[in-house]
C-alpha positions as CSV (number, residue, x, y, z in Angstrom):
1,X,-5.8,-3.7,-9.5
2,X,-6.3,-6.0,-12.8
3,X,-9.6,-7.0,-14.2
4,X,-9.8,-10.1,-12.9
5,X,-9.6,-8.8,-9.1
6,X,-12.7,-6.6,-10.2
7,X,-14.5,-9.3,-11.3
8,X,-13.6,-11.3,-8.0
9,X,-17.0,-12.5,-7.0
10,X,-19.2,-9.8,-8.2
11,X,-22.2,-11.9,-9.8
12,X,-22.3,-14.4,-6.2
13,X,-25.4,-12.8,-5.5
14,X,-27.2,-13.0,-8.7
15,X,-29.9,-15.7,-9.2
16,X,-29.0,-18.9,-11.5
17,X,-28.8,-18.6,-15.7
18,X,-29.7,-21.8,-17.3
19,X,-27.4,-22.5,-19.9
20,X,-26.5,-26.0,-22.3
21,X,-23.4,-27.2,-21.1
22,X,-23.1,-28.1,-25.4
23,X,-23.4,-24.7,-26.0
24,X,-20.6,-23.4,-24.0
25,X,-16.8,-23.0,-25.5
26,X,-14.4,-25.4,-23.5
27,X,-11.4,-24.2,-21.6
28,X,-8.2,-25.7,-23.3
29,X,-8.7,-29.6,-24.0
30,X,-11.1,-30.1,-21.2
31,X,-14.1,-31.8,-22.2
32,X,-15.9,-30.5,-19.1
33,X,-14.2,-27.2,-18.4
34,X,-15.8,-24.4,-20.1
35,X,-15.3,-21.0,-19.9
36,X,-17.5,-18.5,-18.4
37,X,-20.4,-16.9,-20.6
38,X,-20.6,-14.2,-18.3
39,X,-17.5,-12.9,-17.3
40,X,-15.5,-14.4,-20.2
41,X,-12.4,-15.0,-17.8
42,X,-13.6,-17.7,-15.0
43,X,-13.7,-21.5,-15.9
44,X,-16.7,-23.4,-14.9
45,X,-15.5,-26.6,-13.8
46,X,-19.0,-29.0,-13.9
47,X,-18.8,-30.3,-10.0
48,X,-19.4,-33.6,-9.0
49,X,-21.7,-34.9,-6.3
50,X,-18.8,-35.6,-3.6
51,X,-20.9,-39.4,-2.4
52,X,-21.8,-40.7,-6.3
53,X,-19.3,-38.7,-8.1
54,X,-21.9,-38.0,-10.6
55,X,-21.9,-34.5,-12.5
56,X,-24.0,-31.9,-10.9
57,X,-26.8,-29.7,-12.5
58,X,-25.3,-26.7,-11.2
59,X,-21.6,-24.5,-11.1
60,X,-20.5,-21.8,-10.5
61,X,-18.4,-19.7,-12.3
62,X,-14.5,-19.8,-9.7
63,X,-13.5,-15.7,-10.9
64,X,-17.2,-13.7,-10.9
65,X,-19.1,-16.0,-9.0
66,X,-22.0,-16.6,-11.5
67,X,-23.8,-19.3,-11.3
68,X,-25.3,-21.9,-14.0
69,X,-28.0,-24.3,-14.4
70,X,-27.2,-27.2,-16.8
71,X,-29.8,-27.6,-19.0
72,X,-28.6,-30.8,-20.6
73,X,-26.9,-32.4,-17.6
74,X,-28.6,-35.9,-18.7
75,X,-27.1,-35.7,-21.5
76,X,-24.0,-35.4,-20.1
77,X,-24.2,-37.3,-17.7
78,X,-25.2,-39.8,-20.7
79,X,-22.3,-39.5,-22.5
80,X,-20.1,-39.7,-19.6
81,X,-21.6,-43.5,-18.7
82,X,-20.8,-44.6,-22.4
């Protein structure tokens, strides 16, 4: 079994962590992908409300499971509109 199968969901349970999307390093060239502050391994992808399309306040993390509070999703969403 690697690492990554032992981190396979283990934080699903665990309550929210508000974090700034700003703050976060991106995965590859993505400018909305970040990498996972908690497990170091998942990507957080920064959903989309599937009606609007607009970028949601919350993710979750698609290896441990964590999820995140946005604390700057204005902004984001913001910068996304210009």
């Amino acid at each position: 079994m690697d690492d990554r199968e032992l981190l396979a969901g283990v934080n699903i349970r665990k309550p929210a962590v508000a974090v700034k999307h700003s703050s976060l390093t991106r995965f590859g060239d993505s400018a909305y992908k970040s990498v996972c502050p908690v497990c170091k391994e998942g990507i957080l992808p920064v959903g989309r409300d599937p009606r609007s399309f607009e970028l949601q306040e919350y993710d979750r993390c698609f290896l441990c499971g964590q999820q995140f509070q946005y604390l700057d999703i204005e902004q984001l969403r913001r910068k996304e509109r210009s």
